[in-house]
C-alpha positions as CSV (number, residue, x, y, z in Angstrom):
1,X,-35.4,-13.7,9.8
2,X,-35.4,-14.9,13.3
3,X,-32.3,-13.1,15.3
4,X,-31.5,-11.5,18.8
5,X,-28.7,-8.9,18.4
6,X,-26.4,-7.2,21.1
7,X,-24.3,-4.7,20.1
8,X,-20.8,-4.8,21.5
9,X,-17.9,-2.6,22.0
10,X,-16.2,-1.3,19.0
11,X,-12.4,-1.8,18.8
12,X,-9.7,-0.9,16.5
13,X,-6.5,-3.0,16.6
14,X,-2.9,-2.4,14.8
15,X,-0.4,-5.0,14.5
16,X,2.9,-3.7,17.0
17,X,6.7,-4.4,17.0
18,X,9.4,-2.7,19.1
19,X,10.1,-0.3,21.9
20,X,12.2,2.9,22.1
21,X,12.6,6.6,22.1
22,X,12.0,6.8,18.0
23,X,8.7,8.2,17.2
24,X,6.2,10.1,15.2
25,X,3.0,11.0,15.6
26,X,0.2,9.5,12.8
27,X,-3.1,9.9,14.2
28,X,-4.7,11.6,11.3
29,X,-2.3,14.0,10.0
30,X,-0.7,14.7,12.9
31,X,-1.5,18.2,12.5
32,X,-0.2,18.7,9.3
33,X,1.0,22.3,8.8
34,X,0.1,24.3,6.2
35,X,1.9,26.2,3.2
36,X,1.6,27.3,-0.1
37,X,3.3,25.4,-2.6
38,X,5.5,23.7,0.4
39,X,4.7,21.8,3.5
40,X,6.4,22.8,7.2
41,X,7.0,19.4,8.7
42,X,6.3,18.8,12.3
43,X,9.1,19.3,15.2
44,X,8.4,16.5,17.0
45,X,9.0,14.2,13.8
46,X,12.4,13.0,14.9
47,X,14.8,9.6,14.9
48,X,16.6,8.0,17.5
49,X,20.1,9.6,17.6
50,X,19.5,13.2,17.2
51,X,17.2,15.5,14.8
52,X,16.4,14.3,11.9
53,X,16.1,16.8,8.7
54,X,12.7,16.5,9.1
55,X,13.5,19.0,12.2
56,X,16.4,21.2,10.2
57,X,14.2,21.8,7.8
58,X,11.3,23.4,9.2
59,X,13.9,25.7,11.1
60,X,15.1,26.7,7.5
61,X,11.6,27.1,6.5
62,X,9.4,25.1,3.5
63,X,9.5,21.9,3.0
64,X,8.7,21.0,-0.9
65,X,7.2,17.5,-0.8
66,X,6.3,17.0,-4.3
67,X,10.0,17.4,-4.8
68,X,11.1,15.0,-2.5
69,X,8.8,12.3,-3.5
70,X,10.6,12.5,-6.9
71,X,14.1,12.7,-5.4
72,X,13.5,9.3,-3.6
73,X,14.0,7.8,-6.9
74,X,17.3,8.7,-7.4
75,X,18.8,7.6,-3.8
76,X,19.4,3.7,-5.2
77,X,17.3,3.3,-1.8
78,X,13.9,3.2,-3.3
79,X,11.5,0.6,-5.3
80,X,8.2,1.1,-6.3
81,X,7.3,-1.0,-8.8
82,X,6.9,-5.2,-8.8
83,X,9.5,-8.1,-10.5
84,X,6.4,-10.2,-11.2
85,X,8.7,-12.7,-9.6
86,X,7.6,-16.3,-10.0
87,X,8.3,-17.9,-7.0
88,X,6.5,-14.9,-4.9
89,X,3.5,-15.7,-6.7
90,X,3.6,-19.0,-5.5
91,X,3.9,-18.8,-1.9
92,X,0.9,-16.3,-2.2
93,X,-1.3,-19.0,-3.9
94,X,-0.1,-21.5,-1.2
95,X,-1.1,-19.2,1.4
96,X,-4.1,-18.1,0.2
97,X,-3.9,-13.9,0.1
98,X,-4.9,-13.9,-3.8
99,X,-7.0,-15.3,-6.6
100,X,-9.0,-18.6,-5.9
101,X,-8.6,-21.1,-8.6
102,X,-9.7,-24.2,-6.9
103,X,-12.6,-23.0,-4.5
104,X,-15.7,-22.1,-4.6
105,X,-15.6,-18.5,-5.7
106,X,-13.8,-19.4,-8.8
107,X,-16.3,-21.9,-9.4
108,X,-19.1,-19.4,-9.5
109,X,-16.7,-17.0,-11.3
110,X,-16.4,-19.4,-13.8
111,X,-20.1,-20.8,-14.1
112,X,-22.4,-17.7,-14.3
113,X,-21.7,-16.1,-10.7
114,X,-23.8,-18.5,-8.9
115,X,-23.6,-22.0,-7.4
116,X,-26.8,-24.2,-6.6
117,X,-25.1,-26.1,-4.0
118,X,-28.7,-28.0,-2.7
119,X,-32.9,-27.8,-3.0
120,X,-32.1,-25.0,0.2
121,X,-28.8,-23.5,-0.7
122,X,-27.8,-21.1,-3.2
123,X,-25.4,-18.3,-3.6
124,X,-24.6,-15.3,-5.8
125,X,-21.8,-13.9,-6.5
126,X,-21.8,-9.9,-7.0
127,X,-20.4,-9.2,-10.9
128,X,-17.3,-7.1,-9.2
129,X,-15.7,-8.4,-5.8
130,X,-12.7,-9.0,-3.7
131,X,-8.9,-8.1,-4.3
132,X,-8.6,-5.4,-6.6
133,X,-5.1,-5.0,-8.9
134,X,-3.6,-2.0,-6.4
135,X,-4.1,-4.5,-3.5
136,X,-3.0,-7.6,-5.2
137,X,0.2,-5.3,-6.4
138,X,0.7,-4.4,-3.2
139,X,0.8,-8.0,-1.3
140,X,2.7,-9.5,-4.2
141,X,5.5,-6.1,-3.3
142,X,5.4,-7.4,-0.2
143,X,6.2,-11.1,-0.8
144,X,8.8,-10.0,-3.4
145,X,10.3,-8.0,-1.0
146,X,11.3,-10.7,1.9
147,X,12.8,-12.9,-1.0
148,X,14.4,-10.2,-2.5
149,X,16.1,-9.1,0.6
150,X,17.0,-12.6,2.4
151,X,18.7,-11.7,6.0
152,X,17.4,-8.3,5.8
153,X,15.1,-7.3,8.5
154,X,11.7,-5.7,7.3
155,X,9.4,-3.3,8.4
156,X,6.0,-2.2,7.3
157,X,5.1,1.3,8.4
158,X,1.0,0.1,8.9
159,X,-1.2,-2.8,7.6
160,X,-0.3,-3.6,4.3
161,X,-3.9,-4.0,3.5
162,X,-6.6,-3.6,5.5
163,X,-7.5,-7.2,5.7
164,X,-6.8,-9.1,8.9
165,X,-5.6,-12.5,7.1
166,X,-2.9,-11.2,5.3
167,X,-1.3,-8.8,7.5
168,X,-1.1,-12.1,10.1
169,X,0.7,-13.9,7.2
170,X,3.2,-11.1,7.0
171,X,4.0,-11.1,10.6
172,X,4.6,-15.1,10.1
173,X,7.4,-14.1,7.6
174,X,9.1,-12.2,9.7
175,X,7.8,-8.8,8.6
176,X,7.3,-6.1,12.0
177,X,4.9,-3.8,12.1
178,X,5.4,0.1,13.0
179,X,3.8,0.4,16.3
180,X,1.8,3.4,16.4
181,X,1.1,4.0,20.3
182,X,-1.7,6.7,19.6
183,X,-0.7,10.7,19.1
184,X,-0.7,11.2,23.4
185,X,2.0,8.8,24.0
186,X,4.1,9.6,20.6
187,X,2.8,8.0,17.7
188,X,4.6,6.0,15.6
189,X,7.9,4.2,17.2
190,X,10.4,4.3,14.4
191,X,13.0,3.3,16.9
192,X,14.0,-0.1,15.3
193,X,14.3,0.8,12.0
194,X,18.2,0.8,11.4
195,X,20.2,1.3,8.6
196,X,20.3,-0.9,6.0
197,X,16.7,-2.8,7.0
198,X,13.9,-2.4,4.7
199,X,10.8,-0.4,5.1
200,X,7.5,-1.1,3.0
201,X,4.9,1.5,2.4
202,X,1.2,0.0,2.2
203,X,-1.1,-0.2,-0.6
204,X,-3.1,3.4,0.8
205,X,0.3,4.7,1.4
206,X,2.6,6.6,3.6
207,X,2.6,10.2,4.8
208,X,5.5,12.1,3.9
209,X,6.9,12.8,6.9
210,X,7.1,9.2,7.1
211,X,8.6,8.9,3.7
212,X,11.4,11.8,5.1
213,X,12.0,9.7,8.4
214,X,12.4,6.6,6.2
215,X,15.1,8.4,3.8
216,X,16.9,9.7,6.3
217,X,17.5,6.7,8.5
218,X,18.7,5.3,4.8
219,X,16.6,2.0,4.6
220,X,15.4,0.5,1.7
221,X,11.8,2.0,1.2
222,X,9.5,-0.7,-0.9
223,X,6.7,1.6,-1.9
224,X,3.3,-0.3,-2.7
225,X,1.1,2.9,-2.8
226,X,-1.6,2.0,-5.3
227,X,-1.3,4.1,-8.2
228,X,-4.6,5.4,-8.0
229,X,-3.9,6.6,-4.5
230,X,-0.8,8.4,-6.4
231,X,-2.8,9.9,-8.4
232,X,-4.7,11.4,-5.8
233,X,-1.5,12.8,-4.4
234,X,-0.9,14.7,-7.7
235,X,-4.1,16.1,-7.3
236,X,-3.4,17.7,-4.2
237,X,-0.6,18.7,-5.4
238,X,-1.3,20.6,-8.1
239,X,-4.5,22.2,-5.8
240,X,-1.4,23.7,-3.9
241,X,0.5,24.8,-7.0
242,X,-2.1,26.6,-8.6
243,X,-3.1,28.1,-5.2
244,X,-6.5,26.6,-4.0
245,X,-7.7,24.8,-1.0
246,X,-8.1,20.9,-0.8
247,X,-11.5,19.5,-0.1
248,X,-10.8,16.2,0.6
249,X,-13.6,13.9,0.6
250,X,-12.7,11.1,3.3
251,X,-12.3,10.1,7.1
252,X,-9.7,12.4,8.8
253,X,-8.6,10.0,10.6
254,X,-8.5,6.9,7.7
255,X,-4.6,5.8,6.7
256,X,-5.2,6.9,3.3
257,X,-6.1,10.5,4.1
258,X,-3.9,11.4,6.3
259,X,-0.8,10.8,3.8
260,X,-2.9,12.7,1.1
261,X,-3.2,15.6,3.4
262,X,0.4,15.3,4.0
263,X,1.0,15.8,0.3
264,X,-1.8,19.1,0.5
265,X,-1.2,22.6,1.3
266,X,-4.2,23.9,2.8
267,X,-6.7,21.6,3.3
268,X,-10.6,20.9,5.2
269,X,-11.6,17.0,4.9
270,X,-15.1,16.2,4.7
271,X,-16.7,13.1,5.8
272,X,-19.6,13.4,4.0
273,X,-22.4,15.6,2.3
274,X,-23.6,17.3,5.3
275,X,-20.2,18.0,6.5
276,X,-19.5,19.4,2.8
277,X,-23.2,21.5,3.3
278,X,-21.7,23.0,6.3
279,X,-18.3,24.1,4.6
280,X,-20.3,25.3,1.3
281,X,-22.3,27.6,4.0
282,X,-18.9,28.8,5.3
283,X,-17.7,29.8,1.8
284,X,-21.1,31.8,1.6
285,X,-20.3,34.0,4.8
286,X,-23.0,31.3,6.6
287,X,-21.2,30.1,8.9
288,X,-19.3,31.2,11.9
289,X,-15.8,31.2,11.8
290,X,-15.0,30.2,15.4
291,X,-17.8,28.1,14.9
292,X,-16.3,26.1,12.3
293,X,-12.6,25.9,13.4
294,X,-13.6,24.0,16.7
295,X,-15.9,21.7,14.1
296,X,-13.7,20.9,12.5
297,X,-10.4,21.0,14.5
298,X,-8.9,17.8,13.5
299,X,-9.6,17.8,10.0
300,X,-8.5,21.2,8.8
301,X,-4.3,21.9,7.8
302,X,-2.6,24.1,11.2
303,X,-3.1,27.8,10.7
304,X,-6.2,27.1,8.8
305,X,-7.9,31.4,8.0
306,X,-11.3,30.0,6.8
307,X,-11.8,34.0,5.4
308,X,-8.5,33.7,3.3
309,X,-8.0,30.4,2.6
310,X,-11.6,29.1,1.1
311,X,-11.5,31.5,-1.9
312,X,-10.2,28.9,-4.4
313,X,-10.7,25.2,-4.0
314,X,-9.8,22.0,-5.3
315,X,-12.0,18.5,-4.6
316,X,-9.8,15.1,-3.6
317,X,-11.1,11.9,-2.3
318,X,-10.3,9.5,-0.5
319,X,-10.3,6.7,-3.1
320,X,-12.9,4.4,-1.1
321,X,-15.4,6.5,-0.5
322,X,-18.7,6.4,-2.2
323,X,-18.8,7.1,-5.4
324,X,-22.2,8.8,-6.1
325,X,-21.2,10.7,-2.6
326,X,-17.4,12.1,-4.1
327,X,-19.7,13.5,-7.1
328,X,-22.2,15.1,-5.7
329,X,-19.9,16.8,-3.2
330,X,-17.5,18.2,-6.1
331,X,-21.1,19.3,-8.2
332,X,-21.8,21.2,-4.6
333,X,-18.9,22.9,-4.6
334,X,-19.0,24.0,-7.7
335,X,-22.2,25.4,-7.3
336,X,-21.3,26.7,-4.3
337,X,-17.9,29.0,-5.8
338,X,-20.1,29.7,-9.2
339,X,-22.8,32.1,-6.4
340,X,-19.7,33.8,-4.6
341,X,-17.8,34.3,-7.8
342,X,-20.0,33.6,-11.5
343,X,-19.6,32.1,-14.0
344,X,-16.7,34.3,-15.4
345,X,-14.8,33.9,-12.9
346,X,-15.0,30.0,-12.2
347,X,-12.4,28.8,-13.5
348,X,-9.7,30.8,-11.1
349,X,-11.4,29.5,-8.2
350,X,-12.5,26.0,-8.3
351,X,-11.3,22.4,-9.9
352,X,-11.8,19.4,-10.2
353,X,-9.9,16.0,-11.2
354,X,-11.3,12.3,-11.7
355,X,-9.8,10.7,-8.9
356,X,-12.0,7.9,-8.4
357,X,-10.6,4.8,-7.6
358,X,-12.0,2.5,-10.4
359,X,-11.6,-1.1,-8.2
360,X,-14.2,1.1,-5.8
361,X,-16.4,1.8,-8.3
362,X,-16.8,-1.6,-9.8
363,X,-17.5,-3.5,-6.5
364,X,-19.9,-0.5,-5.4
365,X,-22.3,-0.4,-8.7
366,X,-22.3,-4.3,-8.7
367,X,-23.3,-4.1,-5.1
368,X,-25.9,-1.7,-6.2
369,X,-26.9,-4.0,-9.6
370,X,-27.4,-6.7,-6.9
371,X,-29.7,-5.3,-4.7
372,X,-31.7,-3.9,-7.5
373,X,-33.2,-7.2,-8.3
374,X,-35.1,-6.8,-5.0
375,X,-39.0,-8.6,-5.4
376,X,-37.6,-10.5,-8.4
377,X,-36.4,-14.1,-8.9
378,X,-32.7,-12.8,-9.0
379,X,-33.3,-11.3,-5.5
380,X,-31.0,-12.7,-2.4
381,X,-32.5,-13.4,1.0
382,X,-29.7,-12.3,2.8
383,X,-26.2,-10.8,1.7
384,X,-22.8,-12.1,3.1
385,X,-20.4,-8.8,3.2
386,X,-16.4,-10.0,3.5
387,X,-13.5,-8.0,4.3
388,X,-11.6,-6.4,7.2
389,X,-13.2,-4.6,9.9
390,X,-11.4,-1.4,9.3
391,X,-11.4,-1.4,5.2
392,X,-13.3,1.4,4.3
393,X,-14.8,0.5,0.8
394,X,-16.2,-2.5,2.3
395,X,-17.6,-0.6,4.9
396,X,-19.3,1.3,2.2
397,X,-20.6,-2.4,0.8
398,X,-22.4,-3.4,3.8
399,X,-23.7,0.4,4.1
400,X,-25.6,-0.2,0.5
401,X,-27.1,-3.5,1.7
402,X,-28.4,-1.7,5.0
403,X,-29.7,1.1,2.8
404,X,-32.1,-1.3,0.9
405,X,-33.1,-3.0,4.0
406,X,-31.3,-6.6,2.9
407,X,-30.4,-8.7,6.0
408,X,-26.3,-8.2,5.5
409,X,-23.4,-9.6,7.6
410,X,-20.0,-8.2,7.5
411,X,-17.6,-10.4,8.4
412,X,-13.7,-10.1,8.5
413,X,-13.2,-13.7,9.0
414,X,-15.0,-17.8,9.3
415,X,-14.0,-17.5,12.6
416,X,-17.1,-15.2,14.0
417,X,-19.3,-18.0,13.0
418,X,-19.9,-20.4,15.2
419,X,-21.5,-23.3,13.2
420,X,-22.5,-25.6,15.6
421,X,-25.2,-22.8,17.5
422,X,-26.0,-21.2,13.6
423,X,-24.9,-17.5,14.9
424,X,-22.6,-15.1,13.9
425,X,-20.8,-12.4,15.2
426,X,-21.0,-9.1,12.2
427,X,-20.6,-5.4,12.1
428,X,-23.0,-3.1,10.8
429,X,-21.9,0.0,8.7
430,X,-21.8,1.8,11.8
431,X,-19.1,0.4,13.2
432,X,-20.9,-1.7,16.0
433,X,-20.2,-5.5,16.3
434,X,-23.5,-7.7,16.6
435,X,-24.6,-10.7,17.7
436,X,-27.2,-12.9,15.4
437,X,-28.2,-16.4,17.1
438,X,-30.2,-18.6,14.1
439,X,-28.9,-16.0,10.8
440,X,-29.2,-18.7,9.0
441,X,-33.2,-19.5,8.6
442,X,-34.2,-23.0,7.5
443,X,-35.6,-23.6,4.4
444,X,-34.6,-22.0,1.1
445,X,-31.9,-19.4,1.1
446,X,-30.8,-17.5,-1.9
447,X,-27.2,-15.8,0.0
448,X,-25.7,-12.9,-2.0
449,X,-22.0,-12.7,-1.6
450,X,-19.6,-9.3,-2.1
451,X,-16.6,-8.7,-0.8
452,X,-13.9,-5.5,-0.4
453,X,-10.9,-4.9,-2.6
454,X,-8.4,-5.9,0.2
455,X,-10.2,-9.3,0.5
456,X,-8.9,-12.8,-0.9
457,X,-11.1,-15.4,-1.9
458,X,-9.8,-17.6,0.4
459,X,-11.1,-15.8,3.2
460,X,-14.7,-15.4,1.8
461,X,-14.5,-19.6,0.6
462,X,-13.6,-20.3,4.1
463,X,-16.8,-18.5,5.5
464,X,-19.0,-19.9,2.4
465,X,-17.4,-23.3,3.8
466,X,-19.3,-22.4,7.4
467,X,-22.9,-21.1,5.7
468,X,-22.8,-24.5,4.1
469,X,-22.2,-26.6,6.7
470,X,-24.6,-24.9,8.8
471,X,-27.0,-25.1,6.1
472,X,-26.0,-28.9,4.6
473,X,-27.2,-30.0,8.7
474,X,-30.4,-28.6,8.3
C-alpha cells in the first residue's frame, strides 16, 4: 500500500475544571500503602477546609475499605445503579454516544456484517464491536444523572469513558471534570466539589481514597463502575482476606488499575508476560531483591518485603487486557508456586478467580476470527481500528492487526482524515501517532472495521462517511 509515515509526539490529554488548594494525588496509585486485611490511606489525601478522615484515620491506624464501600450504601448519598429513564435515552440517541439504528453500522449489523457500497468499496464488520453494556450503562448514569439532579452542579472524577466524543458531550452539559495536575504538582484538585453537588465515578471506576474524599465532602456519588470492574475489586479483596499477594495483570499507571490496587493489600502489577517471568524468578530466589524493588518501583504496594510478601498469591486483571495474555500469566504462576511449594501444598498459596471482562473478550476473538481469514476471499485489505487514543482494549485491537501484518489504522475520531489529500493521521499499538499520505489505494478495497468497547457507532459511521468519500472520488 503506498504510504510515507512520520511518527509524532505522543500525548495524553485529560479534560480540567477548577483551581484551588483541594487535592489528591492519582498518578497510578499514588503509592498505595499496604496492609493486611486493611488499607493505610495516604496523608496528603486531604479537602479544602482542614483534614479530611481520610487523614484521622491513618493516624488511628487501618483503614478497611471493603467495609466502606458497602457503608456508602447506606449514607442516602450514593447511587449505583440506572432508572432506565426514558427521556435520557433519548438525548443519547440524538447525540450520538450509543447504538446506531439509522447508519451505516446498523446496516451491516443487520445485513450479514458487510456492505458492498461500489465495484471498489467494501467493508466488514468484525462479529463483536463497539460500546459494550458496562460502558453504555455507564454513559446512560451519566445522562440520567444531570436530569435527575436539575440545578445541581456535577462533577466527574476522570473521563467517563475513554472515548474522546463523549466525554466532550458531557462537558457541553455542564458536567466538570476533576483536574488531575500530575502527582508533582498535587494530583487531583478536589477543591470545587462542595456540599450538596454531585460527583460521578466512571465506568473503570474510582480509587477509594477518592471514594473517602467524595463521602466526606457529602456529595451525591453516582457510581458507574462496571460490574465486571467490581468484580475485580472483590477479587482483590478476598486475595487480602485470605492473606496472599495481588498479581495484577495491567498498566500501573491505567485508571482502572490504580483503583483496583486501591481496593488490594499487597500488591506487584504486571504489564505483561515478561514482566510476570521476571516476578515468577523472584518467587524462585532468582532474582535480586534490590534489583527488583527499583524495577518495579511504581507498581508495587509501599512497604513492599518481596521475601515475605510473595509466599501466597492471588492473580487480578485489569479487565482490558489480553485475554490469552491474563491466562497464560495466571497458568505461570501457578506453575511457578506448585515448584516452591508442591502440589500438596497449593492450595494455601496460590488462587485464581475468572475475572475477565466478557465485552473484552468478544471484541478480541472476533478481531482474531477476522484476521484469520487472511489469503482467503473473506480476507480485508486493510483494517479501520476506532476508539479513543487512551482506551486500552482497543489498543489491544489494533495490536492483533499489527501482529498479523494487516495494514491497520487506529483512529479516535473522522477528524484525522483529511479527505481531500486521501491521508490520515493514526496510532500504532505503540502509542506513536503516524502520518499515512494515499492509505487509501485505488482500485478494489475490501476495509475490515472493529472498534473498542467505549466507542459509539456514530463515531466509527462518521469515519466510514470519510473512507467513502475518498473512495466514491476515485
Amino acid at each position: 500500500m503506498p504510504a510515507t509515515m512520520t511518527t509524532m509526539t505522543r500525548t495524553r490529554t485529560t479534560a480540567g475544571a477548577g483551581a484551588g488548594a483541594a487535592r489528591v494525588s492519582s498518578s497510578r496509585t499514588r503509592r498505595m500503602p499496604h496492609g493486611r486485611g486493611a488499607l493505610l490511606l495516604p496523608a496528603r489525601a486531604q479537602v479544602a477546609g482542614g483534614k479530611s478522615s481520610v487523614v484521622d484515620e491513618e493516624e488511628e491506624g487501618k483503614f478497611d475499605a471493603r467495609a466502606f464501600r458497602r457503608s456508602l450504601n447506606k449514607t442516602g448519598r450514593y447511587v449505583r445503579k440506572p432508572t432506565h429513564d426514558e427521556e435520557s435515552k433519548k438525548r443519547m440517541d440524538e447525540h450520538g454516544v450509543g447504538y446506531s439504528t439509522s447508519g451505516l453500522v446498523a446496516m451491516m449489523r443487520d445485513n450479514g456484517l458487510s456492505a458492498d457500497l461500489s465495484e471498489n468499496l467494501t467493508f466488514k464488520l468484525a462479529e463483536s464491536y463497539g460500546f459494550c453494556w458496562g460502558v453504555e450503562r455507564a454513559v446512560q448514569m451519566a445522562y440520567e444523572a444531570r436530569r435527575a439532579y436539575p440545578g445541581k452542579q456535577l462533577h466527574i472524577t476522570n473521563e467517563i469513558i475513554h472515548n474522546p466524543s463523549v466525554n466532550k458531550r458531557l462537558l457541553e452539559m455542564g458536567v466538570k471534570f476533576i483536574e488531575d495536575r500530575g502527582e508533582e504538582n498535587g494530583g487531583k484538585d478536589f477543591s470545587e466539589v462542595e456540599e450538596g453537588d454531585v460527583a460521578i465515578l466512571p465506568a473503570f471506576g474510582a480509587s477509594v481514597h477518592e471514594m473517602k474524599i467524595l463521602n466526606d465532602k457529602r456529595v451525591q456519588i453516582v457510581d458507574t463502575t462496571c460490574p465486571y470492574v467490581s468484580k475485580v475489586w472483590n477479587s482483590v479483596e478476598t486475595h487480602t482476606r485470605r492473606k496472599h499477594t495481588s498479581i495484577i495483570h495491567g498498566k500501573w499507571a491505567h485508571e482502572e488499575t490504580i483503583a483496583t490496587a486501591s481496593f488490594a493489600g499487597d500488591y506487584v502489577i504486571v504489564k505483561n508476560m515478561a514482566e510476570a517471568e521476571y516476578v515468577a524468578e523472584l518467587i524462585l530466589g532468582r532474582v535480586d531483591h534490590q534489583e527488583f524493588l527499583e524495577k518495579f518501583k511504581n507498581a508495587i504496594s509501599d512497604g513492599f518485603h518481596p521475601a515475605t510478601m510473595l509466599d501466597k498469591v492471588g492473580i487480578a486483571n485489569q479487565t482490558t487486557m489480553l485475554k490469552g495474555e491474563t491466562e497464560a500469566i495466571g497458568k505461570l504462576f501457578q506453575k511457578t508456586m506448585l515448584e516452591k511449594h508442591g502440589p500438596a501444598e497449593l492450595d494455601q498459596h496460590f488462587v485464581v478467580m475468572d475475572t475477565i471482562c466478557d465485552a473484552t473478550q468478544t471484541r478480541q476473538d472476533a478481531m482474531y476470527n477476522m484476521v484469520s481469514h487472511q489469503g482467503t476471499e473473506e480476507g480485508v485489505d486493510l483494517i479501520l481500528v476506532v476508539g479513543g487514543y487512551n482506551s486500552s482494549n482497543t489498543c489491544h485491537l489494533q495490536e492483533i492487526a499489527e501482529e498479523y501484518n494487516i495494514p491497520s489504522f487506529w483512529l479516535d475520531t473522522a477528524d484525522r482524515i483529511d479527505a481531500g489529500k486521501n491521508a490520515t493521521d493514526w496510532m500504532n499499538s505503540h502509542l506513536e501517532m503516524q502520518r499515512s499520505e494515499g492509505w487509501l489505494p485505488e482500485g478494489k478495497l475490501r476495509i475490515g472495521v472493529t472498534s473498542g468497547a467505549s466507542t459509539p457507532d456514530k463515531v466509527v459511521e462518521d469515519i466510514l462517511d470519510k473512507v467513502c468519500e475518498i473512495k466514491m472520488r476515485k
